[in-house]
C-alpha positions in Angstrom: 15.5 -11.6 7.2 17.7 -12.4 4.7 19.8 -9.0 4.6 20.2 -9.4 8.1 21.6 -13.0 7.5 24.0 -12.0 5.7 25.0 -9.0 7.6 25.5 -11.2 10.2 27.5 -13.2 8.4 30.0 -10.5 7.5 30.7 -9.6 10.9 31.5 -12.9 11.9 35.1 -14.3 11.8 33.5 -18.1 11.6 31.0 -17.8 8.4 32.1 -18.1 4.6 30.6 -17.0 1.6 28.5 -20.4 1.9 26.6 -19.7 4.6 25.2 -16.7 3.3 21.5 -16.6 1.9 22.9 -15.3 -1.0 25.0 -18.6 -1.4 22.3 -20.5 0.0 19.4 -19.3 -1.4 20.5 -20.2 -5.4 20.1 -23.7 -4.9 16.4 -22.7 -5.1 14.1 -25.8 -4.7 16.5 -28.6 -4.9 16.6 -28.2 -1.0 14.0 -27.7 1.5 15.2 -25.4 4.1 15.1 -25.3 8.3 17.4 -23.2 8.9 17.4 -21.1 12.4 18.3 -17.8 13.8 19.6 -18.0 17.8 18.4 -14.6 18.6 19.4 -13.2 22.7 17.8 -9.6 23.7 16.2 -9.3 20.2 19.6 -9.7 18.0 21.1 -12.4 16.2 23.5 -14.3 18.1 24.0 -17.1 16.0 22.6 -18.4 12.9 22.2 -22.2 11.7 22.1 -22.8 7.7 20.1 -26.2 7.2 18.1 -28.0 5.1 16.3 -31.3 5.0 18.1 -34.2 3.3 16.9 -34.7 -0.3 15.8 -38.2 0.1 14.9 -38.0 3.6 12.5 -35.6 5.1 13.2 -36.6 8.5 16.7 -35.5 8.2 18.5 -32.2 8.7 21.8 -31.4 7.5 23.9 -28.4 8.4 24.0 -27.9 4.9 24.0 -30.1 2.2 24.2 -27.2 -0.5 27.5 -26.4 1.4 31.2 -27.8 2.2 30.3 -27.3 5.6 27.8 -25.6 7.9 27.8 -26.0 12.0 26.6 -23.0 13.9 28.1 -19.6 13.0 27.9 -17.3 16.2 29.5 -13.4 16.4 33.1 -13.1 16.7 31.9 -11.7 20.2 30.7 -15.0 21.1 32.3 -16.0 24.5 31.4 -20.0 24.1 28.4 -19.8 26.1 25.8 -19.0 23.1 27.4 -22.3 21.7 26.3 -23.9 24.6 22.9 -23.1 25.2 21.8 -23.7 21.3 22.6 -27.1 20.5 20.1 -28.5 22.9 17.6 -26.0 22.0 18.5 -26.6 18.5 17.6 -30.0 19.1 14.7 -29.5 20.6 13.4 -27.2 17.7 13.8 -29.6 15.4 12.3 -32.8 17.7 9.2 -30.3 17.5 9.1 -30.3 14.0 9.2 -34.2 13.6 12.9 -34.9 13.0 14.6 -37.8 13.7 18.4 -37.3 12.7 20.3 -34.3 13.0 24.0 -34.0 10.8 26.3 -31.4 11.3 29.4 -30.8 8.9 31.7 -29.4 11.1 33.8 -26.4 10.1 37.5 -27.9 9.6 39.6 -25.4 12.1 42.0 -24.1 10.9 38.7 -21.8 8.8 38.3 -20.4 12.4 41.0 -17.8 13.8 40.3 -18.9 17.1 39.3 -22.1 18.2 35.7 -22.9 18.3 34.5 -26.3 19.5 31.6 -25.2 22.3 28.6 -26.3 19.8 30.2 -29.8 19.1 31.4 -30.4 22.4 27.2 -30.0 23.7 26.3 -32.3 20.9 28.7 -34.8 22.0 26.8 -34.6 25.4 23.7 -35.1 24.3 24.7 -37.9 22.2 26.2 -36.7 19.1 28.9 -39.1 17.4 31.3 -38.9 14.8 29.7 -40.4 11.1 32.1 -39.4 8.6 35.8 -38.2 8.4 37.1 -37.0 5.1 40.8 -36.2 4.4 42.1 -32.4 3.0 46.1 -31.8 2.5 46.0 -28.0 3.9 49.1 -26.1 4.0 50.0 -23.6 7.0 51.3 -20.6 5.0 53.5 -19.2 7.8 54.8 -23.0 8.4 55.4 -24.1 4.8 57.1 -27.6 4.5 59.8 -27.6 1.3 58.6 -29.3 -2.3 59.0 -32.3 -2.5 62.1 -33.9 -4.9 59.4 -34.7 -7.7 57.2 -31.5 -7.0 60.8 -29.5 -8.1 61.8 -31.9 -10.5 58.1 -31.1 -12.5 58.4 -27.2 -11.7 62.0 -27.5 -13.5 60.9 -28.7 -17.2 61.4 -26.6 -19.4 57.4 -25.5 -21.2 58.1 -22.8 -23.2 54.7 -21.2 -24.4 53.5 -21.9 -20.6 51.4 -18.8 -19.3 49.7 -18.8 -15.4 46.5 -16.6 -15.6 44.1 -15.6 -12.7 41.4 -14.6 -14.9 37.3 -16.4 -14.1 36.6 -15.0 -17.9 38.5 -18.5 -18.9 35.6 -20.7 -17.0 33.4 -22.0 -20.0 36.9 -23.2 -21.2 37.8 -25.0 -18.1 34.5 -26.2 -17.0 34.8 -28.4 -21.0 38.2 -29.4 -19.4 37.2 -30.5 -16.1 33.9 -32.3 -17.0 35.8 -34.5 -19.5 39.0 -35.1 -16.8 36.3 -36.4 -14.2 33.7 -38.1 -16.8 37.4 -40.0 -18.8 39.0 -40.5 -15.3 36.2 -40.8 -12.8 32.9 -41.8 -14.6 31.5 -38.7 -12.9 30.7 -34.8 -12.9 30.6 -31.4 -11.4 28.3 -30.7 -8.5 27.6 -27.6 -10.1 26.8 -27.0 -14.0 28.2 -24.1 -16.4 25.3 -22.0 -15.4 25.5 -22.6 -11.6 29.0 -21.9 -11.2 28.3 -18.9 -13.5 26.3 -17.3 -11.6 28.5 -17.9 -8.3 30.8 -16.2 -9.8 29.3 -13.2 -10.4 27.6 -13.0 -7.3 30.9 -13.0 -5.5 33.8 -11.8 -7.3 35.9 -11.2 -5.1 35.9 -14.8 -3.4 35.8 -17.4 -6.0 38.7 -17.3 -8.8 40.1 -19.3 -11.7 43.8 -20.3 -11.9 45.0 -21.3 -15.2 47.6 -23.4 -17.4 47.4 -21.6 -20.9 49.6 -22.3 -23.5 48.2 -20.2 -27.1 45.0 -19.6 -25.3 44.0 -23.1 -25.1 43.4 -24.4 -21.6 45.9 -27.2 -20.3 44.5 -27.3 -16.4 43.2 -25.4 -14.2 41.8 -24.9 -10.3 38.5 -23.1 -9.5 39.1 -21.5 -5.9 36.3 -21.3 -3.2 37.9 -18.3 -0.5 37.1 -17.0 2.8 39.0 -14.5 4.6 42.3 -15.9 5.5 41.8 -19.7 3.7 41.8 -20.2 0.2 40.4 -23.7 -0.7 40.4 -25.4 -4.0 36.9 -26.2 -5.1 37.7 -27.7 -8.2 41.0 -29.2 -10.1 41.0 -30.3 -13.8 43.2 -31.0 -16.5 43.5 -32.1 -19.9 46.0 -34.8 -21.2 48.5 -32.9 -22.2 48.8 -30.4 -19.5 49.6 -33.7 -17.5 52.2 -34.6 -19.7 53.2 -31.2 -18.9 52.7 -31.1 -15.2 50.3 -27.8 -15.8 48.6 -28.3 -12.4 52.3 -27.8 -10.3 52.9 -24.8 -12.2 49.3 -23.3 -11.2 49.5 -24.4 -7.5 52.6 -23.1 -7.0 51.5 -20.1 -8.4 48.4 -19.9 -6.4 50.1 -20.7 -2.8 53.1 -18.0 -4.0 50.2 -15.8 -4.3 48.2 -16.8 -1.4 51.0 -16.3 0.8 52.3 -12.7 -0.5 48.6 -12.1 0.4 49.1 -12.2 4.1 46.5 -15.9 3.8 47.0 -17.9 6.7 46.4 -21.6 5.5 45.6 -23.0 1.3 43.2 -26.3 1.7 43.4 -28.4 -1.1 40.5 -30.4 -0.6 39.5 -33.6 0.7 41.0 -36.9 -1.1 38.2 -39.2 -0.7 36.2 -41.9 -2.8 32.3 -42.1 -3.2 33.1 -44.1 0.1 34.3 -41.9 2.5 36.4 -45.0 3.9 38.6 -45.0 1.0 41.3 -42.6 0.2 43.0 -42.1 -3.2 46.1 -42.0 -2.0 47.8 -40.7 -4.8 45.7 -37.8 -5.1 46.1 -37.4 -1.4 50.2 -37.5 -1.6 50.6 -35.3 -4.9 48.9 -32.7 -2.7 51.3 -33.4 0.3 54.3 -33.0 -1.9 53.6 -29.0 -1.8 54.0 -28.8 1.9 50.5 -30.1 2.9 49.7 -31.8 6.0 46.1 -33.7 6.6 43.3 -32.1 7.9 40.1 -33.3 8.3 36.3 -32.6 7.7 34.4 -34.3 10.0 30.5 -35.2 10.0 28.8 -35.6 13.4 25.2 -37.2 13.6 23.1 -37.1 16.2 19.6 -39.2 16.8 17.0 -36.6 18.2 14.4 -39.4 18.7 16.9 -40.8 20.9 17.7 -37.3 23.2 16.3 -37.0 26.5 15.8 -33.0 27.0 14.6 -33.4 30.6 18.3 -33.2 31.0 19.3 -31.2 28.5 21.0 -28.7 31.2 23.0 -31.0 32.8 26.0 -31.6 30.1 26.0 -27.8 29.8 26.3 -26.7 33.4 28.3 -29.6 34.8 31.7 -28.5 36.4 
């Protein structure tokens, strides 16, 4: 089933890389999965990736292995299969003794068209909004200017400086960005050496390195995490002295150059939040901005099953 998992997935316009069994399946047994195929005249229609929350086995979350999950139907999909799953989602999983369901909602602009049906019938049966997270995402064909400091820093003179899109460099600049977040943040990579390793050989063509190189030593860098029209910055590092050398604007103005000669539509720099979801750094948040970003958000919407009365699961669907 897997194989046709993931051929669904490459047909549809609303699945990434990380919705793939491929993708999900590596995490191996640090998740327990329930994810479920939506299948109408004996074909997949729509597929859910979940798994149970780690410390919770009554909990599902569509997906905690990934930035975001929600139901990924065909690009075919008129609304209606949207619809029609989410209370029958629900009800699958009230069968199986769950008690919450989480969904982290795809942010839109990943979608080329609009595709709210599925949260708008879990908002009807009860579904409610439990975490927001801010990204700075930049419209390609909508570009603000730099900011005065962004083209102040791109101006300095850094002789030696080289940009490199190469993922041989990413030993190097996983060192780099384990001791930036361990010195700055007290904290790590979701993923080890040998994780992201292996992500990146298993799709080449979707996750790259950016790099700040000056005599083959590593000054900063930005992992990438792409899909087919959105390329989304997974992880940023850099050492000391490529910020005294403002490394990191030379590499993301590099990338978005790039990303836009590419015919991308929109270049997400990630969410700016705090262990706390409440909390925003803001200076993170504005250095971002200052390349022509504007917020975007990812959202997390919860839903108690116990609480769900599907006697009436119909009723939010088919009401005029």
């Amino acid at each position: 089933m897997s194989k046709d998992w993931d051929a669904f997935c490459d047909l549809s316009q609303s699945a990434t890389f990380q919705h793939t069994r491929k993708f999900l399946n590596y995490h191996g047994q640090r998740f327990q999965d329930v994810s479920l195929l939506v299948i109408v005249n004996g074909e997949i229609s729509a597929i859910f990736p979940a798994a149970l929350h780690p410390q919770d086995g009554e909990w599902v979350i569509s997906h905690p292995g990934a930035a975001f999950g929600s139901l990924i139907t065909n690009t075919e999909s008129r609304g209606k299969v949207a619809l029609d799953a989410a209370p029958l989602i629900i009800e699958k999983y009230k069968e199986l003794g769950m008690k919450k369901l989480s969904v982290r909602e795809i942010p839109n602009f990943y979608n080329p068209v609009p595709r709210d049906e599925f949260a708008y019938s879990l908002y009807g049966q009860g579904a409610f909004v439990e975490t927001v997270k801010l990204s700075s995402t930049i419209d390609l064909r909508n570009k603000s200017s730099l900011s005065s400091r962004r083209k102040r820093a791109l101006s300095r003179n850094t002789p030696g400086l080289q940009i490199v899109n190469d993922i041989r460099h990413l030993a190097d600049f996983w060192e780099v960005l384990e001791e930036n977040l361990f010195s700055r943040h007290r904290s790590k990579p979701v993923h080890d050496i040998h994780e992201i390793q292996f992500l990146a050989r298993e799709f080449p063509d979707l996750i790259q390195l950016w790099c700040a190189m000056d005599s083959n030593r590593i000054l900063g860098g930005v992992l990438l995490f792409n899909s087919s029209h959105v390329w989304h910055c997974q992880y940023i590092g850099t050492s000391d002295v490529g910020r005294e050398l403002n490394a990191l604007d030379f590499v993301f103005q590099e990338m978005i150059t790039s990303a836009r000669d590419k015919g991308l539509r929109y270049f997400d720099f990630g969410t700016s939040n705090l262990s706390d979801w409440r909390l925003l750094n803001r200076g993170l948040f504005e250095f971002k901005s200052e390349f022509g970003g504007t917020g975007t958000l990812y959202t997390q919407i919860s839903i108690s099953i116990a609480d769900v009365d599907l006697s009436n699961k119909e009723i939010p669907i088919n009401a005029p």
